[in-house]
C-alpha positions in Angstrom: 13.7 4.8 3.3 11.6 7.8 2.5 11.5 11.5 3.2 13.6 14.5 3.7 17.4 14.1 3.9 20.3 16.9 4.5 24.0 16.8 4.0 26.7 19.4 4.7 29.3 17.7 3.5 28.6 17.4 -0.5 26.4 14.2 0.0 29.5 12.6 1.5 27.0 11.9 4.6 23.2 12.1 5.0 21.0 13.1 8.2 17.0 11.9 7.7 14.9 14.0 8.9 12.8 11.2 10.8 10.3 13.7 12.1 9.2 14.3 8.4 7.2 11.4 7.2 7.1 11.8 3.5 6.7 9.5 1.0 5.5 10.0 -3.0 2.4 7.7 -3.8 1.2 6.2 -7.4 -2.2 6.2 -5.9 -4.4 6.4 -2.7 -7.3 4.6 -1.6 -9.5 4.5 1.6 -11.3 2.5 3.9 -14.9 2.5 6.1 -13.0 2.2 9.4 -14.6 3.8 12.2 -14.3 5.8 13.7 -11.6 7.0 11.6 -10.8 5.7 7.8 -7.6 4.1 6.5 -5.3 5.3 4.1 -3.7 2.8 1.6 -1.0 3.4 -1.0 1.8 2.1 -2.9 4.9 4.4 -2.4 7.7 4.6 -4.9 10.8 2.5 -4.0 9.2 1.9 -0.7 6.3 -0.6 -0.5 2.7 -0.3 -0.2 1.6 0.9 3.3 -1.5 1.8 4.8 -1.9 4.0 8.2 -4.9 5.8 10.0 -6.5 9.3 8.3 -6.5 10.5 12.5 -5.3 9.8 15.9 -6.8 10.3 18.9 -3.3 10.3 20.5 -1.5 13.5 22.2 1.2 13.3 19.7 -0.7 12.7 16.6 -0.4 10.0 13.8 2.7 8.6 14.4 5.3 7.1 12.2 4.8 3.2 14.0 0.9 3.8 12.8 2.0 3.2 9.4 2.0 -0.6 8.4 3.4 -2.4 5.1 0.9 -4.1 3.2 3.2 -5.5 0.3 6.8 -5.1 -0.5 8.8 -3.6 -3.2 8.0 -0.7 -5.6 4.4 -0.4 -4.2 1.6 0.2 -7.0 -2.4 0.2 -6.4 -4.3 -0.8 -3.5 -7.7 -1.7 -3.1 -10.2 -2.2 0.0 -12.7 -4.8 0.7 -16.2 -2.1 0.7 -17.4 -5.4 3.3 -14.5 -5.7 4.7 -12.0 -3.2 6.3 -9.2 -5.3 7.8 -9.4 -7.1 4.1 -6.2 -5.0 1.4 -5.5 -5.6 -2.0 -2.1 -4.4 -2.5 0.4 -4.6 -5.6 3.9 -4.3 -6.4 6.0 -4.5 -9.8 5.8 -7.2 -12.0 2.4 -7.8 -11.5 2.3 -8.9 -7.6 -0.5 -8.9 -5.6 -1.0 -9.5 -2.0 -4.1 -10.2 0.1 -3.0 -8.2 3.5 -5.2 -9.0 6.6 -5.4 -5.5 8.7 -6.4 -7.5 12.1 -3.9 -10.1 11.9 -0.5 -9.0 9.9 -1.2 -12.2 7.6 0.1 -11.4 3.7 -1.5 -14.0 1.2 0.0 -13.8 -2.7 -2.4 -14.0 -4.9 -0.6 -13.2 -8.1 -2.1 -14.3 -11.2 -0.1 -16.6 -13.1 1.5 -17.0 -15.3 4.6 -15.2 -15.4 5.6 -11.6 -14.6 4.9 -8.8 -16.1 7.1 -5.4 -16.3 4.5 -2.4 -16.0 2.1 -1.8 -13.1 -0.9 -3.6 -12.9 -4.8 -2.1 -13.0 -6.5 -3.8 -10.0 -10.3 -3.5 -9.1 -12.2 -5.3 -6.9 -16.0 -6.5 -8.2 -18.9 -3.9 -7.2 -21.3 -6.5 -6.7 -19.5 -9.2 -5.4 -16.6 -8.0 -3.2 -15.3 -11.6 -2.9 -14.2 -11.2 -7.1 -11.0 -8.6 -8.1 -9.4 -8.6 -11.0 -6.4 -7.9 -12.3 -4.9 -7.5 -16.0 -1.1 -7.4 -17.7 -1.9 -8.2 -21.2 -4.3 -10.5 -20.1 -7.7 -10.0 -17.7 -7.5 -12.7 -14.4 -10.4 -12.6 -12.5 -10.6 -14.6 -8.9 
């Protein structure tokens, strides 16, 4: 869990400050969504997530906007420019996930073989959005 916590009693007991939503992100990427764009980043010690840039609610972006895309240490995410709904999101040791926005659906796509011990660059082809690749010491392209 991420944020803001307070203790009193020398750390013996913790209060989280649940109406602070803080996390620290390795990096950020965005969406085409209309008619507000998405935010997407993997989160240290706390998955990747992704969650709307606005709300059109009374009480603003809320903390139940906020989805995971991919477990554990979260690391780089990446967009579908054609696609929206469509995340690219990683994790240590070289995981990747294909997240569906619409549907919740989470699709490994980790290259094999093997893990690897270091984040992972990721980037998705410029002209064909269908290709991504992804390299730890090798390239894999799919």
């Amino acid at each position: 869990m991420a944020g803001l916590f307070e203790s009193y009693d020398r750390a013996a007991t913790w209060h989280w400050k649940s109406n602070l939503p803080l996390s620290q992100f390795y990096d950020v990427a965005v969406d085409n969504s209309k008619p507000f764009y998405y935010i997407y980043g993997g989160t240290q010690d706390n998955n990747s997530v992704g969650g709307p840039s606005r709300s059109i609610s009374g009480s603003g972006i809320l903390n139940s906007d906020w989805f995971i895309t991919t477990g554990g240490d979260g690391f780089r995410s990446q967009v579908d420019p054609e696609d929206p709904n469509t995340i690219y999101a990683e994790s240590q040791y070289g995981g990747l996930v294909r997240h569906d926005r619409s549907t919740g659906e989470k699709l490994g796509i980790q290259p094999q073989p093997g893990k690897v011990e270091a984040p992972t660059p990721l980037e998705l082809g410029f002209s064909d959005h269908d290709q991504s690749a992804s390299a730890y010491p090798f390239v894999f392209c799919g």
